[in-house]
N, CA, C and O atoms as a GROMACS GRO file, in nm:
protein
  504
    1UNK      N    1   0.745  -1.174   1.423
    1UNK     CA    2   0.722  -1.166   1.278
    1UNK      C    3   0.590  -1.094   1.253
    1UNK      O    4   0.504  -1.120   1.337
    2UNK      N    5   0.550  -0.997   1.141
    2UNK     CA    6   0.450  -0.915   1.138
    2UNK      C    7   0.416  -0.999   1.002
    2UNK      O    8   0.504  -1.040   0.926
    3UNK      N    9   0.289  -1.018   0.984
    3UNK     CA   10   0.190  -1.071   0.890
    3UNK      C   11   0.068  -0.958   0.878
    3UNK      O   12  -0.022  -0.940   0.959
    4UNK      N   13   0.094  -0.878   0.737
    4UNK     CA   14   0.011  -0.792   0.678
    4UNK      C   15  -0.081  -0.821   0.629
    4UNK      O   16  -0.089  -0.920   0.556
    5UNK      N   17  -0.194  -0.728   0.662
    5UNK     CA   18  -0.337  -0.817   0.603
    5UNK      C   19  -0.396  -0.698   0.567
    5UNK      O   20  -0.376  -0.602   0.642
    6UNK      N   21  -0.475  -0.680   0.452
    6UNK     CA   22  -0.519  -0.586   0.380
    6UNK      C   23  -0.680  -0.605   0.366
    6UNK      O   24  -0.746  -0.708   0.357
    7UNK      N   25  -0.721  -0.461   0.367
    7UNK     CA   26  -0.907  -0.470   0.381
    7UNK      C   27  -0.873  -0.339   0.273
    7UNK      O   28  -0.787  -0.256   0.241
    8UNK      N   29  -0.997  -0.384   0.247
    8UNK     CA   30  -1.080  -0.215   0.182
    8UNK      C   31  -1.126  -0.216   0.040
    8UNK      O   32  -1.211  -0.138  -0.004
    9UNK      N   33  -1.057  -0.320  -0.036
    9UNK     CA   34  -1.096  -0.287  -0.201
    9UNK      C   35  -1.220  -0.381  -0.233
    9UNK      O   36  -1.258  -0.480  -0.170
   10UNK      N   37  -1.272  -0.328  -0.341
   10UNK     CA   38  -1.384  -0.324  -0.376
   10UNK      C   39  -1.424  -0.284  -0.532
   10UNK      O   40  -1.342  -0.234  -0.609
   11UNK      N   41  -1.541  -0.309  -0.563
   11UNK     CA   42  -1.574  -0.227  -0.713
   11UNK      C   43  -1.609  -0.078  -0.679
   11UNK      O   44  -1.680  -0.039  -0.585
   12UNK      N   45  -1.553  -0.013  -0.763
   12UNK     CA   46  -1.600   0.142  -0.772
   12UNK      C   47  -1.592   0.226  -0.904
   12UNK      O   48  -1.501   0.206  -0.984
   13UNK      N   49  -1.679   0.309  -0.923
   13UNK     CA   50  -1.661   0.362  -1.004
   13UNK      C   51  -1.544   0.434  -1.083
   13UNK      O   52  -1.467   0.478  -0.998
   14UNK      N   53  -1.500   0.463  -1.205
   14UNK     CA   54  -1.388   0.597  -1.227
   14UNK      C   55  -1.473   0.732  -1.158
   14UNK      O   56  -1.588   0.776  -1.151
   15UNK      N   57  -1.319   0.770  -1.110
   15UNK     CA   58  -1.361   0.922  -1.058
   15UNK      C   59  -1.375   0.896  -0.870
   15UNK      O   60  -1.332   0.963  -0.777
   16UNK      N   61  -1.459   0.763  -0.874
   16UNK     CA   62  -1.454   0.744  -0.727
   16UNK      C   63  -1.323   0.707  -0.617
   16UNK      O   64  -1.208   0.710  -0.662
   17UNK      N   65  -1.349   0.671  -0.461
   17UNK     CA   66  -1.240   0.656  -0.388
   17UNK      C   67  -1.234   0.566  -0.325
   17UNK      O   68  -1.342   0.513  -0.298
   18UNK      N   69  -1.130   0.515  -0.279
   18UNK     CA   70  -1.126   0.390  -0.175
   18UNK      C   71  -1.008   0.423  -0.079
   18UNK      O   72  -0.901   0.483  -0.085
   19UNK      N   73  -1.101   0.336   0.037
   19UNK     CA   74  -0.951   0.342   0.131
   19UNK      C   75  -0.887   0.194   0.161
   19UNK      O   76  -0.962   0.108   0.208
   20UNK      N   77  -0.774   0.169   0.139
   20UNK     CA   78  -0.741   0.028   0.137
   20UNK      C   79  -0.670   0.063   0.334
   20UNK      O   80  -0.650   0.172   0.388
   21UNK      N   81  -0.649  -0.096   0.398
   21UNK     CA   82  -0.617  -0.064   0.511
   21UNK      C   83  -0.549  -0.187   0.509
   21UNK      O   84  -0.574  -0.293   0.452
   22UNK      N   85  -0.412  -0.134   0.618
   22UNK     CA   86  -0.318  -0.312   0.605
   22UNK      C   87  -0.275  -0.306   0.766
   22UNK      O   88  -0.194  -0.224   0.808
   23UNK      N   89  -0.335  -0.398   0.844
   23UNK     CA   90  -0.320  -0.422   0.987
   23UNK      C   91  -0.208  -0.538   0.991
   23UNK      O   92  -0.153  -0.581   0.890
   24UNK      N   93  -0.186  -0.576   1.103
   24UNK     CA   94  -0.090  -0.676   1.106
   24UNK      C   95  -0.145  -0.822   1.220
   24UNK      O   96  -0.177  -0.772   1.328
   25UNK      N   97  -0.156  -0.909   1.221
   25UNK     CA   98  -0.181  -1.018   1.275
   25UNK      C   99  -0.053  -1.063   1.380
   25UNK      O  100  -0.038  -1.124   1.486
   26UNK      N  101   0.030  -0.991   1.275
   26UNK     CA  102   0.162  -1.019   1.434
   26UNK      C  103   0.208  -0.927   1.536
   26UNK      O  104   0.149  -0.886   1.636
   27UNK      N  105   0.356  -0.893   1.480
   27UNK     CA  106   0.438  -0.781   1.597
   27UNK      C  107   0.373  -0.658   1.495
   27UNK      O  108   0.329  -0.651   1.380
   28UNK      N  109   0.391  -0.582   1.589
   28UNK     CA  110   0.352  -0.403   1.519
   28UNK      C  111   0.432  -0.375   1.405
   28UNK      O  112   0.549  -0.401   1.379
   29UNK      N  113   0.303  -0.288   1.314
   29UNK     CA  114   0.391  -0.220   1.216
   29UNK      C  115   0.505  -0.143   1.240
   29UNK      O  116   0.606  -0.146   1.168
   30UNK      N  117   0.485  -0.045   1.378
   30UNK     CA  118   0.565   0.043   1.378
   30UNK      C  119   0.698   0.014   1.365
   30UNK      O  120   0.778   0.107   1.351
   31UNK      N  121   0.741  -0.113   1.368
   31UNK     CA  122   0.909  -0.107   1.354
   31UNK      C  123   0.956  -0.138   1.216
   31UNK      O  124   1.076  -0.151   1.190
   32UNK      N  125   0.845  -0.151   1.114
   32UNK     CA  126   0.869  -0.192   0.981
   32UNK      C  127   0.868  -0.036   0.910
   32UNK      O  128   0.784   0.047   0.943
   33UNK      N  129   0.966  -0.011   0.814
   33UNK     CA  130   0.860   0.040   0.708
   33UNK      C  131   0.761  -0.005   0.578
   33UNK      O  132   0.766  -0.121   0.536
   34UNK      N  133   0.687   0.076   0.527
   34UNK     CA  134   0.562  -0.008   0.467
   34UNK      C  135   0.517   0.074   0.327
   34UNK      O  136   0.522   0.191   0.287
   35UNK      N  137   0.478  -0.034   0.286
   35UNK     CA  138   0.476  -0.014   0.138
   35UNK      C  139   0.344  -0.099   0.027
   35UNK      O  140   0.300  -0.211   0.048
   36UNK      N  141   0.315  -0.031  -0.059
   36UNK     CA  142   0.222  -0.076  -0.119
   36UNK      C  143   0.249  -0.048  -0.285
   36UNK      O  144   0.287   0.046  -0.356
   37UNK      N  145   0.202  -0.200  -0.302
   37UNK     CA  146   0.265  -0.245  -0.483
   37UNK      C  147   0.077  -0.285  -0.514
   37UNK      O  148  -0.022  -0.288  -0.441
   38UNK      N  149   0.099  -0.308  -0.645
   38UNK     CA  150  -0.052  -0.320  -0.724
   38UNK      C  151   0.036  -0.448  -0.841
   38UNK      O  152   0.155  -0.461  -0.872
   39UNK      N  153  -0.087  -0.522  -0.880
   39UNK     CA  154  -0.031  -0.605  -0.991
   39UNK      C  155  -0.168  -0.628  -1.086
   39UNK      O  156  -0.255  -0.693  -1.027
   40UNK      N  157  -0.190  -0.601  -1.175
   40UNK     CA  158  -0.293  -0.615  -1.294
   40UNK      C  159  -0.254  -0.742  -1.364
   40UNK      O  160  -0.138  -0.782  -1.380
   41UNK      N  161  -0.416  -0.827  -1.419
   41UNK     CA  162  -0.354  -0.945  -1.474
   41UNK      C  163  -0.253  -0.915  -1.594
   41UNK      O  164  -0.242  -0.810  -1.657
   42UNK      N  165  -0.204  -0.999  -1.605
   42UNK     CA  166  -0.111  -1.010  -1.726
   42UNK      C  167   0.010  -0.927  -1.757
   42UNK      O  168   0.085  -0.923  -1.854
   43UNK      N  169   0.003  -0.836  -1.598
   43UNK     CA  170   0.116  -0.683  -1.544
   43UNK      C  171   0.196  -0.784  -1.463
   43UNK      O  172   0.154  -0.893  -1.426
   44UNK      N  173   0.351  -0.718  -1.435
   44UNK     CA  174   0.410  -0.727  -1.335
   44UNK      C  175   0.364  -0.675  -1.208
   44UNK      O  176   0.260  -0.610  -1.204
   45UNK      N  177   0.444  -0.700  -1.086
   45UNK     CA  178   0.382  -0.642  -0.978
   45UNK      C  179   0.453  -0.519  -0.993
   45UNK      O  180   0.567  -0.529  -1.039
   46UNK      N  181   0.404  -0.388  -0.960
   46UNK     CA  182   0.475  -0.248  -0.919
   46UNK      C  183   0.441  -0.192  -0.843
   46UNK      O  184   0.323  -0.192  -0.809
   47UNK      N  185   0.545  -0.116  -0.779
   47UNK     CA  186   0.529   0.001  -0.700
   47UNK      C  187   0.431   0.086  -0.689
   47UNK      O  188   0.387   0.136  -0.793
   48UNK      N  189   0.388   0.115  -0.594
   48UNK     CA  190   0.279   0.193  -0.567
   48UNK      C  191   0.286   0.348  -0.518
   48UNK      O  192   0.280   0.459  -0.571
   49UNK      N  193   0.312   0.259  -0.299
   49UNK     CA  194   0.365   0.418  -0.248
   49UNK      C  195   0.465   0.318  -0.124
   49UNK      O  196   0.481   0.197  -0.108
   50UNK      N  197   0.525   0.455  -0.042
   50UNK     CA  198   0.580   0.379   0.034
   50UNK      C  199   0.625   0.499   0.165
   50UNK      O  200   0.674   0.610   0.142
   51UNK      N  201   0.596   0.451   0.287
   51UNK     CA  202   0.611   0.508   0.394
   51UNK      C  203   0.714   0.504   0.508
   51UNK      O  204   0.722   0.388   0.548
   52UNK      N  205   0.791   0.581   0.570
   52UNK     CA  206   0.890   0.573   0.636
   52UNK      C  207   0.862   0.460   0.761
   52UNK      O  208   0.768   0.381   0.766
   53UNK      N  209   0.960   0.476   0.851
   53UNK     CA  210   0.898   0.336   0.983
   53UNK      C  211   0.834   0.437   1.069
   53UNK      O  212   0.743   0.389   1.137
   54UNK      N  213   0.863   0.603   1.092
   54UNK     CA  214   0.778   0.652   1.161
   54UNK      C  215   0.702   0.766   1.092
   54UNK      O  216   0.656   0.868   1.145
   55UNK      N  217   0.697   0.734   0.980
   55UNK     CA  218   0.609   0.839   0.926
   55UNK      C  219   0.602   0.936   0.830
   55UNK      O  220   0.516   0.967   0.748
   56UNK      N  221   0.765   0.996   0.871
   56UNK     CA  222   0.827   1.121   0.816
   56UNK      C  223   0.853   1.108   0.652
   56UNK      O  224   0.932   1.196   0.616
   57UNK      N  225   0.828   1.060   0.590
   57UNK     CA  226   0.873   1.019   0.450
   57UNK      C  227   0.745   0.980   0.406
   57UNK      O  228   0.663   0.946   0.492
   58UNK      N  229   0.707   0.978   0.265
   58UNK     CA  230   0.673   0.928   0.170
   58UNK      C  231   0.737   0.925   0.050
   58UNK      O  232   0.835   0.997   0.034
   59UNK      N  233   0.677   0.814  -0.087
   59UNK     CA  234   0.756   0.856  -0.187
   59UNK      C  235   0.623   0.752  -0.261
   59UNK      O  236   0.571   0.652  -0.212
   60UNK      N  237   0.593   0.822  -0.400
   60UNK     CA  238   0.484   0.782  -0.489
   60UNK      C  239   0.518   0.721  -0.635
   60UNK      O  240   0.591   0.795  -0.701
   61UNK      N  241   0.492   0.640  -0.678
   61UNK     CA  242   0.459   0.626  -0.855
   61UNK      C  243   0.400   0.755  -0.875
   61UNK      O  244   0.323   0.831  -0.818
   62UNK      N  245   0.505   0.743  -1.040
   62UNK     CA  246   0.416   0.854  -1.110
   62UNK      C  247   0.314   0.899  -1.138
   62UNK      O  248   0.284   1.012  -1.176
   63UNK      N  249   0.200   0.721  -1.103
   63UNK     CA  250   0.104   0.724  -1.215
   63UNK      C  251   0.024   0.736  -1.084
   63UNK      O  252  -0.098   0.727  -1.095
   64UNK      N  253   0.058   0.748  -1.003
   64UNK     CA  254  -0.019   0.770  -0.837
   64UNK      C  255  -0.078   0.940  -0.810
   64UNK      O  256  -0.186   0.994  -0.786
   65UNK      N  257   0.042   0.973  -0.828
   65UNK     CA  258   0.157   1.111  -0.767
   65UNK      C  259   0.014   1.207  -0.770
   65UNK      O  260  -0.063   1.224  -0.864
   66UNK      N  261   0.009   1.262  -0.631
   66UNK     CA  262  -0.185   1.321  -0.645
   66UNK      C  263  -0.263   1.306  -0.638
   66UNK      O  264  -0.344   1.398  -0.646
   67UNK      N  265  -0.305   1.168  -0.616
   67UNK     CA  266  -0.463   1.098  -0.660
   67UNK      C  267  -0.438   1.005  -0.536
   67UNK      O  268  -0.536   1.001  -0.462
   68UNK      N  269  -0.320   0.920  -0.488
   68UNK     CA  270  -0.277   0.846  -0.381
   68UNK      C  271  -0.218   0.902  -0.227
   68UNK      O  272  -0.110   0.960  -0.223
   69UNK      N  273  -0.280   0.885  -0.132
   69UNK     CA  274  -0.207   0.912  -0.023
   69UNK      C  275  -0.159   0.807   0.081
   69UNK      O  276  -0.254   0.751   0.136
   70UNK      N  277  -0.051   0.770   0.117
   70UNK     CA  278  -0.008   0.655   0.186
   70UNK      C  279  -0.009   0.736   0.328
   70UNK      O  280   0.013   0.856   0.333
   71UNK      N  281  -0.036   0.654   0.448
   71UNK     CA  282  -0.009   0.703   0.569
   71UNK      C  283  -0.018   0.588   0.694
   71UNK      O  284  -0.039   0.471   0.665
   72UNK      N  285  -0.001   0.628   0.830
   72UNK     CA  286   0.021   0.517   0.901
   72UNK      C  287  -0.040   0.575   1.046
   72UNK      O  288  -0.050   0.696   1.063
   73UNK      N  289  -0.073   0.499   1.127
   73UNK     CA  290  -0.145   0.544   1.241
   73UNK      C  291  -0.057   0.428   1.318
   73UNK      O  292  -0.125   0.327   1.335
   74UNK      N  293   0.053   0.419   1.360
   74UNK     CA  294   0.139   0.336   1.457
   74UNK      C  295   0.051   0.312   1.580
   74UNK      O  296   0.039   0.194   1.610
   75UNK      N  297  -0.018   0.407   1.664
   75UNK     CA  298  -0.105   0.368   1.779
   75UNK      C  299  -0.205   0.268   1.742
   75UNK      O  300  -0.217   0.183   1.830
   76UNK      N  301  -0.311   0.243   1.598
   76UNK     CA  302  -0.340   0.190   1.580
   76UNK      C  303  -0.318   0.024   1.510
   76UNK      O  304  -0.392  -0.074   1.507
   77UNK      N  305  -0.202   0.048   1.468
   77UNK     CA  306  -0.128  -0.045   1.413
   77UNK      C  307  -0.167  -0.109   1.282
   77UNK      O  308  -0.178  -0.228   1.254
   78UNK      N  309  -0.193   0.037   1.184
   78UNK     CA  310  -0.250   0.022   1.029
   78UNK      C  311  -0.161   0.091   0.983
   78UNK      O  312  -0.054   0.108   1.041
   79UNK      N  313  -0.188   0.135   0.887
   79UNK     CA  314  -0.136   0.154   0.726
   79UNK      C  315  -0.259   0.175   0.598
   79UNK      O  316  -0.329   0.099   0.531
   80UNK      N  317  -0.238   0.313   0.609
   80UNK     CA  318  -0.379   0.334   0.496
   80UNK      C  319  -0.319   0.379   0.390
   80UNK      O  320  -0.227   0.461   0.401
   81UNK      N  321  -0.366   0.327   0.259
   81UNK     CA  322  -0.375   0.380   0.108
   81UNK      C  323  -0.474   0.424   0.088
   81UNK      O  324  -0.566   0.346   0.110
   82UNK      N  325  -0.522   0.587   0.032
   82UNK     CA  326  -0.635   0.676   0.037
   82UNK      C  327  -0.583   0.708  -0.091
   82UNK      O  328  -0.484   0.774  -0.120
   83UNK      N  329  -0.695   0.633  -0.188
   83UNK     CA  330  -0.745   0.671  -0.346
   83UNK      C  331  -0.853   0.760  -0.366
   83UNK      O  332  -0.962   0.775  -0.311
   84UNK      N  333  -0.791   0.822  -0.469
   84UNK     CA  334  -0.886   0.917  -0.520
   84UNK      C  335  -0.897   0.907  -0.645
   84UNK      O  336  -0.813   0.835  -0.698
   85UNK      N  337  -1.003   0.976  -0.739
   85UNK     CA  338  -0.980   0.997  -0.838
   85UNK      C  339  -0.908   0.874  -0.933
   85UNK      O  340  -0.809   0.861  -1.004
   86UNK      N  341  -1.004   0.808  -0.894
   86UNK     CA  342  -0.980   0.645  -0.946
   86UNK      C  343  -1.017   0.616  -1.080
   86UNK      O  344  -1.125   0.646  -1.129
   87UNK      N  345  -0.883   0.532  -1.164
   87UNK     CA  346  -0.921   0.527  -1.304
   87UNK      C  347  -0.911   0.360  -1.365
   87UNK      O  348  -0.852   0.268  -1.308
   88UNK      N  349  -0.970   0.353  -1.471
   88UNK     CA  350  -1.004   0.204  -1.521
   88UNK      C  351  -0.854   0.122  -1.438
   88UNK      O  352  -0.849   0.033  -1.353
   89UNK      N  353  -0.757   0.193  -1.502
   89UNK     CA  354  -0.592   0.121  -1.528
   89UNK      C  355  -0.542   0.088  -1.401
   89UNK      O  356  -0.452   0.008  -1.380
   90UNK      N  357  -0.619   0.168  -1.294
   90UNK     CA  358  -0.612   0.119  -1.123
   90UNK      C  359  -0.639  -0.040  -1.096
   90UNK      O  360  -0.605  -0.131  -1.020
   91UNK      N  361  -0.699  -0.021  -1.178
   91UNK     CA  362  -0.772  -0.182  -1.146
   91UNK      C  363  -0.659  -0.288  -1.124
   91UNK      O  364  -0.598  -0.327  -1.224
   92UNK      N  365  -0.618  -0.347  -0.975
   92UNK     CA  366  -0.553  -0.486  -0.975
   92UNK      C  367  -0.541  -0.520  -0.852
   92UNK      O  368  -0.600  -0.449  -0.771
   93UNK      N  369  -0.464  -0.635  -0.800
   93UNK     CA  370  -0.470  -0.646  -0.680
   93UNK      C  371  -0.372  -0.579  -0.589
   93UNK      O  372  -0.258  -0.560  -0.632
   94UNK      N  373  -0.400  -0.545  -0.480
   94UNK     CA  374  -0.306  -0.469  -0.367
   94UNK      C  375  -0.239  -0.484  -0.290
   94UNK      O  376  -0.299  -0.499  -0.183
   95UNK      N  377  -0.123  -0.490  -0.280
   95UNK     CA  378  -0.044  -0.557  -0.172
   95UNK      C  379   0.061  -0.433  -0.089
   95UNK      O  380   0.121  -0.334  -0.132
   96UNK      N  381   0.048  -0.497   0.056
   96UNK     CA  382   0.085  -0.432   0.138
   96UNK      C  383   0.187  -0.512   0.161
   96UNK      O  384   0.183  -0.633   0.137
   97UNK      N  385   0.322  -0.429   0.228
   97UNK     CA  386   0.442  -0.528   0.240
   97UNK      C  387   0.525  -0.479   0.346
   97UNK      O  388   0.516  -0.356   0.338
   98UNK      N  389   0.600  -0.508   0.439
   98UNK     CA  390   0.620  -0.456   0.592
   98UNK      C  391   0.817  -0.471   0.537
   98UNK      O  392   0.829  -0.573   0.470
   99UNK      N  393   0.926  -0.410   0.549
   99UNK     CA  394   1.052  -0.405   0.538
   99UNK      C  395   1.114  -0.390   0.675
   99UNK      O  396   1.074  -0.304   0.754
  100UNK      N  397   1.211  -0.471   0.702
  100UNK     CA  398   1.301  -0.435   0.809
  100UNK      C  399   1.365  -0.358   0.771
  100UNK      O  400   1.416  -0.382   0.662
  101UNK      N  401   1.395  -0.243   0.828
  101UNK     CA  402   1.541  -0.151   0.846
  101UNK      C  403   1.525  -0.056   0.942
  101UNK      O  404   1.433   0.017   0.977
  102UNK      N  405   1.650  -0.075   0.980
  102UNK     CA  406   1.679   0.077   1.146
  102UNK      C  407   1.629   0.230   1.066
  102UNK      O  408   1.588   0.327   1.129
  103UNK      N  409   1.643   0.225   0.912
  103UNK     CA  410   1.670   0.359   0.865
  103UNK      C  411   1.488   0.450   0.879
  103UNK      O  412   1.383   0.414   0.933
  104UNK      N  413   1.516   0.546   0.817
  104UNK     CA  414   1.414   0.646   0.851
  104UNK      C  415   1.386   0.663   0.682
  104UNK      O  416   1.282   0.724   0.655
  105UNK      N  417   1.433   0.635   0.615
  105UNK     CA  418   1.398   0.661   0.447
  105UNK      C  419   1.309   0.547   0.409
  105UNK      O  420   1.307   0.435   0.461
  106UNK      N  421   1.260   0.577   0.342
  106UNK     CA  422   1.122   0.474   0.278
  106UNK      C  423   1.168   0.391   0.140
  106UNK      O  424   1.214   0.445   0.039
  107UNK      N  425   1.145   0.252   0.157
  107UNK     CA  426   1.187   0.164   0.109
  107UNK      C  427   1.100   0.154  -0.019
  107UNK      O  428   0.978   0.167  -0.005
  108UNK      N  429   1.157   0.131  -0.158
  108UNK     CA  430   1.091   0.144  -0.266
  108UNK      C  431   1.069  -0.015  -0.362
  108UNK      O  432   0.968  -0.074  -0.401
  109UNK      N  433   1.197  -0.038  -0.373
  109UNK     CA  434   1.236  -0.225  -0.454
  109UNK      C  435   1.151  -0.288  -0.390
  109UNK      O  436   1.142  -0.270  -0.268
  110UNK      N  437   1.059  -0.390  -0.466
  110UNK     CA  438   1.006  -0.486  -0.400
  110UNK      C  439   1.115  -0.589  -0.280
  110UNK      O  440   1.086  -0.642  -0.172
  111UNK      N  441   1.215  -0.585  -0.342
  111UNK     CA  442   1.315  -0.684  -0.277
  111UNK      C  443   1.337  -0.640  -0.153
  111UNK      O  444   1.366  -0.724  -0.068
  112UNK      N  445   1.327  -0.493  -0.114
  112UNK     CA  446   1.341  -0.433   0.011
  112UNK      C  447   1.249  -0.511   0.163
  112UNK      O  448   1.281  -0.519   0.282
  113UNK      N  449   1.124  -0.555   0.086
  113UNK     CA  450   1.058  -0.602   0.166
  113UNK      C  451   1.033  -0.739   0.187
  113UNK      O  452   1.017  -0.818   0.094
  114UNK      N  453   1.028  -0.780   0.355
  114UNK     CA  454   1.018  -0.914   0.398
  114UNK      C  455   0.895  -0.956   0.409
  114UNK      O  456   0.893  -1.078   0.422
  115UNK      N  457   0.745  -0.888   0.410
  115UNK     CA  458   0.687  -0.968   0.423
  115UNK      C  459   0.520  -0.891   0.377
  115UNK      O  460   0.472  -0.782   0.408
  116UNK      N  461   0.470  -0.993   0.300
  116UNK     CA  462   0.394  -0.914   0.210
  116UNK      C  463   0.240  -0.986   0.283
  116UNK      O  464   0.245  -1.087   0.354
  117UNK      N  465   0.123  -0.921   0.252
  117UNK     CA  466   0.014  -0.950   0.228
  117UNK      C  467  -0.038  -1.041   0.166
  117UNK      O  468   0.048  -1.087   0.090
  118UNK      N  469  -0.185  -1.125   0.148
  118UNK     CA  470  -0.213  -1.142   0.050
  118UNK      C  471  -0.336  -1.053  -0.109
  118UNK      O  472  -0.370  -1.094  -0.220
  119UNK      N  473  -0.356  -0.954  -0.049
  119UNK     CA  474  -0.383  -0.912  -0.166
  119UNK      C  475  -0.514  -0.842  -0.160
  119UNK      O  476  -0.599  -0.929  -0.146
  120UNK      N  477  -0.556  -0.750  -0.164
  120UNK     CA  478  -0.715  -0.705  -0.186
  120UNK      C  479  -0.758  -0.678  -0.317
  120UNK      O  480  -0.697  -0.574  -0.344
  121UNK      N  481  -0.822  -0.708  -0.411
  121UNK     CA  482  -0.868  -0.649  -0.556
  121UNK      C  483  -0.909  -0.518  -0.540
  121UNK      O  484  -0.927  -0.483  -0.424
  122UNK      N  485  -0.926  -0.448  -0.616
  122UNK     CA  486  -0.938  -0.301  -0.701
  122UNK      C  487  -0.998  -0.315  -0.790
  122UNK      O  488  -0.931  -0.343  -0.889
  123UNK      N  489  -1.116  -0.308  -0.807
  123UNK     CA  490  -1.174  -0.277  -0.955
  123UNK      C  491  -1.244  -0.208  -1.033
  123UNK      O  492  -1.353  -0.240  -1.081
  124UNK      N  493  -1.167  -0.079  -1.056
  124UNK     CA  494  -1.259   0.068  -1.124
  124UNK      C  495  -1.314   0.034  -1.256
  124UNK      O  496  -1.239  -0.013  -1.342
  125UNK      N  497  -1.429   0.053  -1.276
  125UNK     CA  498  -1.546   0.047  -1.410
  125UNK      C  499  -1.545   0.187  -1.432
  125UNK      O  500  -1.549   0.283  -1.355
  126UNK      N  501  -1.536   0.171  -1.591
  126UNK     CA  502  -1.538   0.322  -1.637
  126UNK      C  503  -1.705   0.327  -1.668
  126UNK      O  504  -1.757   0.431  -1.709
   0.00000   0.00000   0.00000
């Protein structure tokens, strides 16, 4: 069983960057694919980005699309979200989430995924 654990967020400015990072405490990422949702108080949780099991895929929110880069270092056994160009509405907590499937396409529905993080905050000041 893989248990995702997330580092990296912090306060930062608008305009500034962060790198969020989601390691695993259990079995390797590499056989999951992986994915990252955001939830703001008083927001639902949503979609973020989301990465194939080896790599080859991505797929973004709109409100990402440019400013977010999802990626994965399998030898290391992470999973990085690389923000840029960070704005107030970024602001919430982060969750990383690990999906079983044989397939090579990148999993988007929260429901897709078995096993989530607990959470790093985000908090851009304009």
């Amino acid at each position: 069983q893989v248990q995702p654990v997330e580092s990296g967020g912090g306060l930062v400015q608008a305009g500034g960057s962060l790198r969020l990072s989601c390691a695993s405490s259990g079995r390797t990422l590499s056989s999951y694919a992986m994915g990252w949702f955001r939830q703001a108080p008083g927001k639902e949780r949503e979609f973020v980005a989301a990465i194939s099991r080896i790599g080859g895929s991505t797929y973004y929110a709109d409100s990402v699309k440019g400013r977010f880069t999802i990626s994965r270092d399998n030898a290391k056994n992470t999973v990085y979200l690389q923000m840029t160009s960070l704005k107030p509405e970024d602001t919430a907590v982060y969750y990383c989430a690990a999906g079983s499937t044989y397939s090579t396409r990148v999993l988007i529905p929260a429901t897709s995924y078995d096993y989530w993080g607990q959470g790093t905050q985000v908090t851009v000041s304009s």
